[in-house]
FITIDO-253013 format. One record per residue: x, y, z of N, C-alpha, C in turn; residue in three letters. Coordinates in steps of 0.02 Angstrom, whole numbers, plus 50000, padded with zeros to 5 digits. Layout:
R  n_east  n_north   n_up  ca_east  ca_north  ca_up  c_east  c_north   c_up  vexke
R       X        Y      Z        X         Y      Z       X        Y      Z    Ala
...
END
This chain:
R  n_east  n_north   n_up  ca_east  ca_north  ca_up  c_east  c_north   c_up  vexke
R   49196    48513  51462    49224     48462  51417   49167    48430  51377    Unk
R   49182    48415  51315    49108     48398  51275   49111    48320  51286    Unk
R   49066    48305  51288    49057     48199  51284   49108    48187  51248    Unk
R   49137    48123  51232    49173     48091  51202   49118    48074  51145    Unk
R   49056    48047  51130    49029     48037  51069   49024    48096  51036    Unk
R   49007    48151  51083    49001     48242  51030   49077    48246  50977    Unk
R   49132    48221  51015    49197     48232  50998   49201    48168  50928    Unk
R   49167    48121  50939    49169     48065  50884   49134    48069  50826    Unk
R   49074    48088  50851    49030     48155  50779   49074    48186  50755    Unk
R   49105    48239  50790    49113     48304  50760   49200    48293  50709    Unk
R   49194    48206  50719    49275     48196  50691   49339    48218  50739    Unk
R   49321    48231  50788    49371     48280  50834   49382    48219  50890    Unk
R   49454    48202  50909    49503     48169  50952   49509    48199  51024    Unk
R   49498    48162  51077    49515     48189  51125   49565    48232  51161    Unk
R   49541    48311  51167    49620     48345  51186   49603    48395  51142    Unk
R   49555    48390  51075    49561     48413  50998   49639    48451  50999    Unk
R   49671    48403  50971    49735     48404  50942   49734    48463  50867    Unk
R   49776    48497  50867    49773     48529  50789   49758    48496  50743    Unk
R   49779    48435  50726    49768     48415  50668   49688    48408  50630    Unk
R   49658    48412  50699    49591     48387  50697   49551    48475  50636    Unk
R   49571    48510  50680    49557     48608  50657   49584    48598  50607    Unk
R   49633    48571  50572    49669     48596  50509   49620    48553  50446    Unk
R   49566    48501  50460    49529     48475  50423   49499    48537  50414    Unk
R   49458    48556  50466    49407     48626  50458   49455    48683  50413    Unk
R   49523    48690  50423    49560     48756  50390   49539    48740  50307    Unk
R   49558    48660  50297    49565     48674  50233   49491    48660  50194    Unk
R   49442    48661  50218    49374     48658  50210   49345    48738  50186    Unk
R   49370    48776  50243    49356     48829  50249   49405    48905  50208    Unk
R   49458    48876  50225    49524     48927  50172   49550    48896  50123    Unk
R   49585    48923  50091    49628     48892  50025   49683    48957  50051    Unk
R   49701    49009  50069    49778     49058  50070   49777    49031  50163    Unk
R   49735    49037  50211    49764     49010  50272   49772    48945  50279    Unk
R   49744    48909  50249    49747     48805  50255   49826    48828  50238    Unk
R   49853    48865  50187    49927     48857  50161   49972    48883  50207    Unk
R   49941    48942  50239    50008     49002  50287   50009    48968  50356    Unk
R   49959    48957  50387    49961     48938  50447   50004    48874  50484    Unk
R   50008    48791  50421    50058     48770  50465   50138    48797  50456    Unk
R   50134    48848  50425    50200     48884  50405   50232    48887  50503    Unk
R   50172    48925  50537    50181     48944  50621   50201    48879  50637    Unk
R   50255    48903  50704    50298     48880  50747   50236    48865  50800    Unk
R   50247    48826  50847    50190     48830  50906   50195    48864  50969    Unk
R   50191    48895  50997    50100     48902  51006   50067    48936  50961    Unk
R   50102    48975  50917    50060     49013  50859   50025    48991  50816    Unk
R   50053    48939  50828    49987     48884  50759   49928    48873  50778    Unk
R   49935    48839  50846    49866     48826  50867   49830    48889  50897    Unk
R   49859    48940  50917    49827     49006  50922   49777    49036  50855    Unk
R   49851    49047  50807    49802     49056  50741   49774    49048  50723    Unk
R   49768    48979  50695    49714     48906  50694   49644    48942  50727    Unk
R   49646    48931  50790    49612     48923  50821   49539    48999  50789    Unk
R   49608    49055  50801    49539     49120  50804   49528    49120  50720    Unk
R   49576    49114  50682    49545     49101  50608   49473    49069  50617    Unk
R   49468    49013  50632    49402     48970  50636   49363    49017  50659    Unk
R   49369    49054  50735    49322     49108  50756   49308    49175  50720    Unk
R   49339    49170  50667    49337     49229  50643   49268    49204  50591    Unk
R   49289    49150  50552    49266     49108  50485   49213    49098  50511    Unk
R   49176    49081  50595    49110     49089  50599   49045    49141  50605    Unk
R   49114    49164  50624    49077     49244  50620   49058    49270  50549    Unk
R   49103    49260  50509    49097     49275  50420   49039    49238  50412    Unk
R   49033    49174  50437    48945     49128  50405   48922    49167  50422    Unk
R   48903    49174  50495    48846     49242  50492   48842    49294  50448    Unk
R   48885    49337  50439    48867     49397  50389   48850    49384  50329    Unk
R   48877    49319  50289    48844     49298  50231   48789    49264  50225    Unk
R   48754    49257  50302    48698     49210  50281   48625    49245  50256    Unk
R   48644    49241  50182    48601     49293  50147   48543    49293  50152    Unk
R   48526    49208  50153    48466     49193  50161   48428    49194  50200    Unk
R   48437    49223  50274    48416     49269  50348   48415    49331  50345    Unk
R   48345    49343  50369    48351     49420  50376   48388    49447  50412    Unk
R   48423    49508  50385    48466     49568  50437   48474    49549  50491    Unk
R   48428    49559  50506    48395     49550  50590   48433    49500  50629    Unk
R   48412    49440  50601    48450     49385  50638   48499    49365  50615    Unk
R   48521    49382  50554    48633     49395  50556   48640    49429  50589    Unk
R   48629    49484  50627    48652     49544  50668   48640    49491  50746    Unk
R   48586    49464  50750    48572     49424  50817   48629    49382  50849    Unk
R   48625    49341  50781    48666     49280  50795   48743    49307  50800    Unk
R   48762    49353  50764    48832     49403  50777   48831    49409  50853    Unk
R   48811    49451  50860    48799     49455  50960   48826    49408  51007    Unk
R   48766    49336  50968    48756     49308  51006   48816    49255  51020    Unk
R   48855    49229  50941    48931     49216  50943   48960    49241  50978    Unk
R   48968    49324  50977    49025     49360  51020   49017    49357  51088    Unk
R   48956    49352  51123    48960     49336  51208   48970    49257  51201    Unk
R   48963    49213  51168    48982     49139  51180   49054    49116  51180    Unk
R   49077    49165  51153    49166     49171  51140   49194    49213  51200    Unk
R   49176    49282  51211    49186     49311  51269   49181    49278  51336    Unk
R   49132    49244  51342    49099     49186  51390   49136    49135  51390    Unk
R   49175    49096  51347    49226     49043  51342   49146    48980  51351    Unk
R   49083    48993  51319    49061     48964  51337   49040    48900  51285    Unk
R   49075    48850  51290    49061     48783  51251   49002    48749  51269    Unk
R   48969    48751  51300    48926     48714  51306   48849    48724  51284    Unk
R   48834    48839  51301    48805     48855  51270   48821    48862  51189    Unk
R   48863    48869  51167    48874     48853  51084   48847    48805  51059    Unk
R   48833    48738  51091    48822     48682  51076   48748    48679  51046    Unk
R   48711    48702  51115    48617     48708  51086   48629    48776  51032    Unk
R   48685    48819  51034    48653     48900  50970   48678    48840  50911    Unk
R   48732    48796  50900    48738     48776  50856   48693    48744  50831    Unk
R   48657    48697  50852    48607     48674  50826   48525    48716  50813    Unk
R   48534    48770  50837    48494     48794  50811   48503    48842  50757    Unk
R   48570    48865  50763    48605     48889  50688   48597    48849  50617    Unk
R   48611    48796  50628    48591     48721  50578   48535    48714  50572    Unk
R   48483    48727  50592    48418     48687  50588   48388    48746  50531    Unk
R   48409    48815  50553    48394     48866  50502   48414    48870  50455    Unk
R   48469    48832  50416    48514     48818  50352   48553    48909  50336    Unk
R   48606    48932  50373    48633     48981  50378   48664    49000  50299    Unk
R   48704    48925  50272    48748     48917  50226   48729    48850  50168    Unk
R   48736    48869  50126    48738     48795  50065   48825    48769  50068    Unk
R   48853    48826  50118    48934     48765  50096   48942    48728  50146    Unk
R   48965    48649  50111    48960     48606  50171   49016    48619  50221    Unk
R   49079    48646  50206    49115     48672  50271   49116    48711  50305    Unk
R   49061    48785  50297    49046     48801  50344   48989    48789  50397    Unk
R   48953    48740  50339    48899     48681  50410   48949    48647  50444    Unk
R   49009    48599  50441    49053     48576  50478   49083    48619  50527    Unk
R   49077    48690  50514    49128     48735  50554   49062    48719  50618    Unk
R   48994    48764  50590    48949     48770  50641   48963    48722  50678    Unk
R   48944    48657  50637    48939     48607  50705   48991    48574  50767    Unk
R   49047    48622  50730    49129     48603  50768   49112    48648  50799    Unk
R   49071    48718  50806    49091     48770  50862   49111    48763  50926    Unk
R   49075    48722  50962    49069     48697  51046   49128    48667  51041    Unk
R   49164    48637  51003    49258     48632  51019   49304    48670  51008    Unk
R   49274    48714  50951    49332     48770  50931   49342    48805  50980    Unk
R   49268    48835  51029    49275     48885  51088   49304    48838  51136    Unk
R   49318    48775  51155    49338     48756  51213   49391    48755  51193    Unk
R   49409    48714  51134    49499     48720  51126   49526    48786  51147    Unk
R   49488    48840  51117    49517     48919  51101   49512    48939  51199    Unk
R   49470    48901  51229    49465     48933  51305   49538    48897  51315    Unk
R   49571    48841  51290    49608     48813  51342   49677    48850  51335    Unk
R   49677    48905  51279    49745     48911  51281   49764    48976  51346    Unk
R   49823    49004  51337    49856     49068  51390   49807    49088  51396    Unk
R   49791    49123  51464    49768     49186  51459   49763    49226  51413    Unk
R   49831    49259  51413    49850     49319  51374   49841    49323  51311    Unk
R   49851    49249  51281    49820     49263  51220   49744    49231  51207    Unk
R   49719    49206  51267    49623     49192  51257   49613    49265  51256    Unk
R   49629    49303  51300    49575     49378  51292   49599    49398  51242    Unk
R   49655    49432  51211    49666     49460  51160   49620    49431  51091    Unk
R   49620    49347  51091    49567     49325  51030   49517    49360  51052    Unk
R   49469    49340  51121    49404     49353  51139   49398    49418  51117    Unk
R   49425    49477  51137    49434     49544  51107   49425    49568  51039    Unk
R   49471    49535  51011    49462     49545  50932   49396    49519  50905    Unk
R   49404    49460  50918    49336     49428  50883   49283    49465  50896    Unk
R   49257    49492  50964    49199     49522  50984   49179    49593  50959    Unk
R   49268    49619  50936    49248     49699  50917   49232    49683  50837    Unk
R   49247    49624  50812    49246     49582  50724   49173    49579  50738    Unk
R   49138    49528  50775    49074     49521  50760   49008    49584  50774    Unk
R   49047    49623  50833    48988     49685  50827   48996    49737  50743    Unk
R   49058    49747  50743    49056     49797  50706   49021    49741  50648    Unk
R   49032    49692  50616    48988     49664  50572   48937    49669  50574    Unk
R   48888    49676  50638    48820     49672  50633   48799    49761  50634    Unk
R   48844    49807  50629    48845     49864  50606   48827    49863  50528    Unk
R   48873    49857  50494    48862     49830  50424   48811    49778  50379    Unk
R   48802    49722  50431    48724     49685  50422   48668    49728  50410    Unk
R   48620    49783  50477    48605     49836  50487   48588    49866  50414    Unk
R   48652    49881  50355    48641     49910  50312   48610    49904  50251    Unk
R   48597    49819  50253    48571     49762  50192   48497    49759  50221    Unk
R   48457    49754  50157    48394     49719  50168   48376    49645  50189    Unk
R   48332    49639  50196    48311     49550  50207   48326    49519  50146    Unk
R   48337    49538  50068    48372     49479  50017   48451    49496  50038    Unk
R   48472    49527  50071    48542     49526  50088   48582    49587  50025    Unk
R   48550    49630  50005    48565     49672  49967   48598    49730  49990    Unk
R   48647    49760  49965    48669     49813  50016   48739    49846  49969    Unk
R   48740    49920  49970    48773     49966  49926   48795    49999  49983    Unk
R   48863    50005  49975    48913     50045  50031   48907    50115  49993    Unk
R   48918    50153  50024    48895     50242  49981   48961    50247  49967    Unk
R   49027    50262  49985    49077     50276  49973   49155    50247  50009    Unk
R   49204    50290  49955    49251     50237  49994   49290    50226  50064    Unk
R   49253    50295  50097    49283     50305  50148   49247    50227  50194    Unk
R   49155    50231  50188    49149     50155  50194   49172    50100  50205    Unk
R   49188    50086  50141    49224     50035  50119   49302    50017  50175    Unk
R   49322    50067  50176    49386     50064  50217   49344    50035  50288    Unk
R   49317    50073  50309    49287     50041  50356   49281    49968  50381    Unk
R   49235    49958  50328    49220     49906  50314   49279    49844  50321    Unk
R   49310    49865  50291    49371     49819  50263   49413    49814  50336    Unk
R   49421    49884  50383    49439     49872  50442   49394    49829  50480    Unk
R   49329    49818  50489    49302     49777  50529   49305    49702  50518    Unk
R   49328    49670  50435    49318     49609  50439   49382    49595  50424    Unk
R   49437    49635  50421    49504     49605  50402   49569    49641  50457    Unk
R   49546    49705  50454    49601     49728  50487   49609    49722  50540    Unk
R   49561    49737  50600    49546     49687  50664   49590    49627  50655    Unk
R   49600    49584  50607    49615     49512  50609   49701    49523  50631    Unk
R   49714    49580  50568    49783     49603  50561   49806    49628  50642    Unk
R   49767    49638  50674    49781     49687  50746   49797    49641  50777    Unk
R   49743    49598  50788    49738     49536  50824   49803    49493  50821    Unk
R   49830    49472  50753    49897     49442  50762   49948    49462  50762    Unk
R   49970    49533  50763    50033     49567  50802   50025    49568  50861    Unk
R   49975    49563  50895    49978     49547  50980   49994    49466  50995    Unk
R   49979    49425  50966    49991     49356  50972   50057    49358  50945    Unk
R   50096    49376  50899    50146     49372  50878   50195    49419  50921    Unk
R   50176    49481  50969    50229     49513  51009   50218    49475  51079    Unk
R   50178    49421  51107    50163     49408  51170   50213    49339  51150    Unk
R   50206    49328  51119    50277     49230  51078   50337    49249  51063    Unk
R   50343    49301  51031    50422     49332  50988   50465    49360  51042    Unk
R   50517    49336  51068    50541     49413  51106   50579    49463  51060    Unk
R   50618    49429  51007    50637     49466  50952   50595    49538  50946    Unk
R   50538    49536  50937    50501     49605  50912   50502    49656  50964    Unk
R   50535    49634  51027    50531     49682  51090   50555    49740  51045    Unk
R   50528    49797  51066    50561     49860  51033   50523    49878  50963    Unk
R   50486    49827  50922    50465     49842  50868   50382    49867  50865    Unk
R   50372    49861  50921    50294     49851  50951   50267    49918  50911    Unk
R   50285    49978  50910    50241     50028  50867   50245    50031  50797    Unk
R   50313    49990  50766    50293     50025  50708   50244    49967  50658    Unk
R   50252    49885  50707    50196     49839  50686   50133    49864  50699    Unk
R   50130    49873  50761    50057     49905  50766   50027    49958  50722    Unk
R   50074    49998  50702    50049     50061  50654   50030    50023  50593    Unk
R   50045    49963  50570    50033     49962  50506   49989    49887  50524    Unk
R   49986    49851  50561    49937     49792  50588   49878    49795  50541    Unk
R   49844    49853  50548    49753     49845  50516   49764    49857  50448    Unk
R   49821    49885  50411    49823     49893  50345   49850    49813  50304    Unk
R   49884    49793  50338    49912     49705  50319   49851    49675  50320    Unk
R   49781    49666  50362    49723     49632  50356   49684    49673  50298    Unk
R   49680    49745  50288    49637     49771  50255   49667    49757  50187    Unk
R   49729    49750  50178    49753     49732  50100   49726    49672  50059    Unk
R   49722    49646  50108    49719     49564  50106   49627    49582  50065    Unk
R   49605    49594  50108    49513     49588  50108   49496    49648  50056    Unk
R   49526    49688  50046    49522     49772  49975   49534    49705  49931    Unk
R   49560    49663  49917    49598     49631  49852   49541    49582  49857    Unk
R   49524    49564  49895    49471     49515  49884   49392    49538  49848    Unk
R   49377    49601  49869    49349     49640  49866   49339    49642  49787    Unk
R   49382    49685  49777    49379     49689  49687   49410    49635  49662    Unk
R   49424    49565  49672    49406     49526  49625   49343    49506  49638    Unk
R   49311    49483  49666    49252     49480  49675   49176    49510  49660    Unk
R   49225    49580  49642    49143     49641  49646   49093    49611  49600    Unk
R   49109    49605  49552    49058     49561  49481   49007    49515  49511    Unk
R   49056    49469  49539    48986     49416  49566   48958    49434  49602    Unk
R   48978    49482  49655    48948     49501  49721   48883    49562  49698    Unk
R   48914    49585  49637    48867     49644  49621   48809    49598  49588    Unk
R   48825    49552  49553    48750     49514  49528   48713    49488  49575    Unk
R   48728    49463  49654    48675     49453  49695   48686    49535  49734    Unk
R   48675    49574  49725    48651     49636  49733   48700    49669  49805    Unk
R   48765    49662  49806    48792     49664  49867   48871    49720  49821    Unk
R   48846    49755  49837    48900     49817  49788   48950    49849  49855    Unk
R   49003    49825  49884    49044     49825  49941   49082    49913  49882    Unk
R   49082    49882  49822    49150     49927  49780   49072    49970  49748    Unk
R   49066    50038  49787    49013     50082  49778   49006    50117  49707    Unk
R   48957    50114  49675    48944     50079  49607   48966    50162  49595    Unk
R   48940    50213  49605    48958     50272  49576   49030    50309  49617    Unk
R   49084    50262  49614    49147     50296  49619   49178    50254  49577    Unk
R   49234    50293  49538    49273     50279  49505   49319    50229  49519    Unk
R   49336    50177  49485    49371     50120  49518   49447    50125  49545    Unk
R   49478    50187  49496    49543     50195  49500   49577    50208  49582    Unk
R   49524    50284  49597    49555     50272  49679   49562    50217  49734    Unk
R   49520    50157  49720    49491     50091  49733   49565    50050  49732    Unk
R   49572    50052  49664    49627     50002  49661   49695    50039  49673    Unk
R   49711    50116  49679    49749     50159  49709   49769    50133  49788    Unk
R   49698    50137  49813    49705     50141  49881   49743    50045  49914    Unk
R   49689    49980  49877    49723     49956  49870   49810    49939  49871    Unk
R   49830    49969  49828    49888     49973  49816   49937    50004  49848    Unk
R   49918    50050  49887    49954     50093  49966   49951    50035  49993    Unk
R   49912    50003  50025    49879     49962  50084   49922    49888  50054    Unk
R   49935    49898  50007    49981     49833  49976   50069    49851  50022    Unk
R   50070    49909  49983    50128     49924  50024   50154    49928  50091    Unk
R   50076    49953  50123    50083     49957  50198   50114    49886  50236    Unk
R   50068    49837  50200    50078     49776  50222   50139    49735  50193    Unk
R   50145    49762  50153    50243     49747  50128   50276    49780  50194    Unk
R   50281    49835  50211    50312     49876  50272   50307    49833  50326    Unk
R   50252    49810  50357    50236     49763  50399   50278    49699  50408    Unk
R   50273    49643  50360    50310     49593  50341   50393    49609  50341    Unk
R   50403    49675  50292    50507     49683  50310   50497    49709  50408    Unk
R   50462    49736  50417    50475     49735  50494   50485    49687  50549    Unk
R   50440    49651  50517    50464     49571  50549   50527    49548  50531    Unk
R   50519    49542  50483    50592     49508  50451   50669    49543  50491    Unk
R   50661    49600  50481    50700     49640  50488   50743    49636  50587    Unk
R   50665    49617  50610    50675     49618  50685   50701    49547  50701    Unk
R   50707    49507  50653    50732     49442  50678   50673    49384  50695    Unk
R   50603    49417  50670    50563     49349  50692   50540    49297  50663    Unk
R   50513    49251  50705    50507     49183  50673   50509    49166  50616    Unk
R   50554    49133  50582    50551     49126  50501   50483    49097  50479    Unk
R   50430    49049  50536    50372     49042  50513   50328    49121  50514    Unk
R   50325    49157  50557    50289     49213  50543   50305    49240  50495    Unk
R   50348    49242  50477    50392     49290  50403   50358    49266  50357    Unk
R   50350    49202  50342    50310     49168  50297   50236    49150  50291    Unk
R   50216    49148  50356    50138     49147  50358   50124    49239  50348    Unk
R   50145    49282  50333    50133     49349  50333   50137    49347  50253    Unk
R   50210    49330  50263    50213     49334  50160   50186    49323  50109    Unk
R   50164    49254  50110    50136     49224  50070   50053    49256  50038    Unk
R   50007    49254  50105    49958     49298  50083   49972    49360  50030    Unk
R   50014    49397  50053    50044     49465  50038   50062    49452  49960    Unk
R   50101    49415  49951    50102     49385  49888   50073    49364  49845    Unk
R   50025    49358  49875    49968     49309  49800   49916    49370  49818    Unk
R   49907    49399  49862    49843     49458  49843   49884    49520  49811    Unk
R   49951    49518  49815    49983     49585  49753   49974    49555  49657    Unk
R   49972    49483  49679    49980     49452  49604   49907    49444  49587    Unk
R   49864    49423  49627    49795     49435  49608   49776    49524  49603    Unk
R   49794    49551  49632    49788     49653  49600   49795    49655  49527    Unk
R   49878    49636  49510    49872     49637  49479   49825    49607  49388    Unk
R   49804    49536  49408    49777     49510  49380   49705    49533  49374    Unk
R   49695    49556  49410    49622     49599  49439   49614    49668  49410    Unk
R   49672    49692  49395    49672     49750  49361   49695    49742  49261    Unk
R   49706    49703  49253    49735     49662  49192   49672    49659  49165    Unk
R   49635    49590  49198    49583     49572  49155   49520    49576  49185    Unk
R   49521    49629  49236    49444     49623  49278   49429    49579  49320    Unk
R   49367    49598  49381    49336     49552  49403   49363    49466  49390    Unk
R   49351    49420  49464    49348     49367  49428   49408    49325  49407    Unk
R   49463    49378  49394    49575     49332  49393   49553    49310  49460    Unk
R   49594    49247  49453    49610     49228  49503   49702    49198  49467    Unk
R   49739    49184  49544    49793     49162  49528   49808    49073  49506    Unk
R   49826    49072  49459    49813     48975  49462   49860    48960  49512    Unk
R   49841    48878  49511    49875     48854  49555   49954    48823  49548    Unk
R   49966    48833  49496    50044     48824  49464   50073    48876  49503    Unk
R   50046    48942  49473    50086     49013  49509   50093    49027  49563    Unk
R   50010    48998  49593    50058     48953  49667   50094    48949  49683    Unk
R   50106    48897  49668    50159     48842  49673   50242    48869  49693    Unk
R   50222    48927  49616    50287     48957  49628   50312    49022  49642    Unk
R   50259    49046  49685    50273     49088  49739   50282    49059  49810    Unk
R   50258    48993  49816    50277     48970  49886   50359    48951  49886    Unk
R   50372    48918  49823    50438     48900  49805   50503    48966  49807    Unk
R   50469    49001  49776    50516     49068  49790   50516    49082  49846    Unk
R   50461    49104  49883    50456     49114  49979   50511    49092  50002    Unk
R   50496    49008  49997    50544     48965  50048   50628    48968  50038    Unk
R   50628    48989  49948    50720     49001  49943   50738    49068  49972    Unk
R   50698    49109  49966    50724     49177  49989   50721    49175  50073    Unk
R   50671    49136  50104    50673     49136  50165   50759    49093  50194    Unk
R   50770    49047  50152    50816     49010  50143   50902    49046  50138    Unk
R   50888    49092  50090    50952     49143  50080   50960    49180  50131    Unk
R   50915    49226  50171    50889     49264  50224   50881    49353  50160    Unk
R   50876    49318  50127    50834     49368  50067   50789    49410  50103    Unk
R   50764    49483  50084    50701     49504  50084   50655    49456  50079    Unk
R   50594    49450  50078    50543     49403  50046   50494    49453  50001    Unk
R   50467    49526  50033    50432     49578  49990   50465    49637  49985    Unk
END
């Protein structure tokens, strides 16, 4: 249990109540701060919870400004502190994560320094679903420091091809996608029976998500020297493949729907799904760099909620 003053620092209430994590969500996300209180509970604070573990693990791989070496370290060294359920050692890596300046964004210095509650909150929940996070997260942060491995000390690094890339895209997204069809079939009983054909398409619903992020992004990412979208392949199969993996994860989402589950999962699935098909397309329109405004937003959440409302399709 951390002190009561650690808990008064860190802004965090005794118990750390969700509300406390959902400061950190919206610090840290702008599409999960929105999907997540969509979840029913225990899925909220489940989600909640390994999102954050996931999002620290991501500081590491971006912390450009560390050599290889010790993003690949500190990867490790997250994943046995999580495996470990261990809050207390998090506490001294956090501060020595901080003292090295990992990140210039101030919410993922807030995440660091929340770690030692995120892992205790995340120890206190089920079993069944602590290991399944611990699991995911741990196979998320090795295979990252696989990919670290491939960048120099300015953090520079060219994926050779797209088979790569898929890879890739499975280690920091689709894992995620895996991860919450098991949290979502261990809460739902509805999905009894649906268990393979979610699972078949699980890592393609995360990889859609993170391919789309991907190429809007390539531009900036390619000017600090980080070419994920491998400079000598043609973009078309890129945004091809994309665009399967769009569908996959459409397949995913009517499967839920279809099986009768939680109208919040229906919607925390959707929504993402939604604004990274409308950013594709915008991405393929005008290049690098569309993003969706926040009006259009607006009114794709608005559509969501009537169609969820009618018992409409949603994708």
């Amino acid at each position: 249990m951390l002190p009561r003053r650690d808990r008064h620092s860190l802004g965090l209430s005794e118990g750390c109540a969700i509300t406390d994590f959902d400061a950190l969500l919206v610090k840290t996300s702008r599409t999960f701060a929105l999907s997540i209180p969509a979840l029913g509970e225990p899925l909220r604070r489940e989600v909640g919870l390994a999102y954050l573990l996931f999002r620290i693990a991501d500081t590491f791989e971006d912390a450009y400004a560390w050599p290889a070496s010790r993003r690949a370290e500190c990867l490790e060294e997250f994943a046995r502190l999580v495996e470990a359920r261990d809050a207390a050692g998090a506490e001294s890596a956090s501060e020595r994560w901080l003292r090295d300046r990992p990140t210039e964004h101030a919410g993922y210095r807030d995440l660091l320094v929340a770690t030692p509650a995120v892992i205790e909150a995340y120890s206190a929940l089920a079993p069944e679903s602590g290991a399944a996070i611990a699991g995911h997260v741990g196979r998320t942060c090795r295979g990252m420091a696989r990919f670290v491995a491939l960048s120099d000390d300015g953090g520079r690094v060219e994926l050779p091809d797209v088979e790569s890339l898929r890879e890739y895209c499975y280690v920091v997204a689709g894992i995620v996608g895996e991860l919450l069809t098991e949290l979502f079939l261990i809460h739902d009983p509805a999905l009894a029976g649906h268990e393979a054909p979610l699972r078949a398409r699980a890592a393609a619903f995360g990889e859609a998500l993170q391919l789309v992020n991907i190429l809007k992004d390539s531009a900036a990412d390619a000017a600090e020297g980080r070419r994920f979208v491998p400079a000598r392949v043609d973009r078309a199969p890129v945004f091809e493949l994309a665009r399967r993996d769009l569908e996959r994860a459409a397949e995913y989402v009517r499967e839920l729907q279809a099986a009768g589950a939680q109208r919040g999962t229906v919607a925390f699935t959707a929504l993402p799904l939604l604004l990274a098909t409308e950013t594709l397309a915008r991405v393929e329109q005008a290049g690098p760099g569309a993003k969706v405004s926040r009006e259009r937003v607006q009114e794709l959440v608005a559509a969501l909620d009537s169609r969820l409302a009618s018992g409409a399709r949603v994708v």
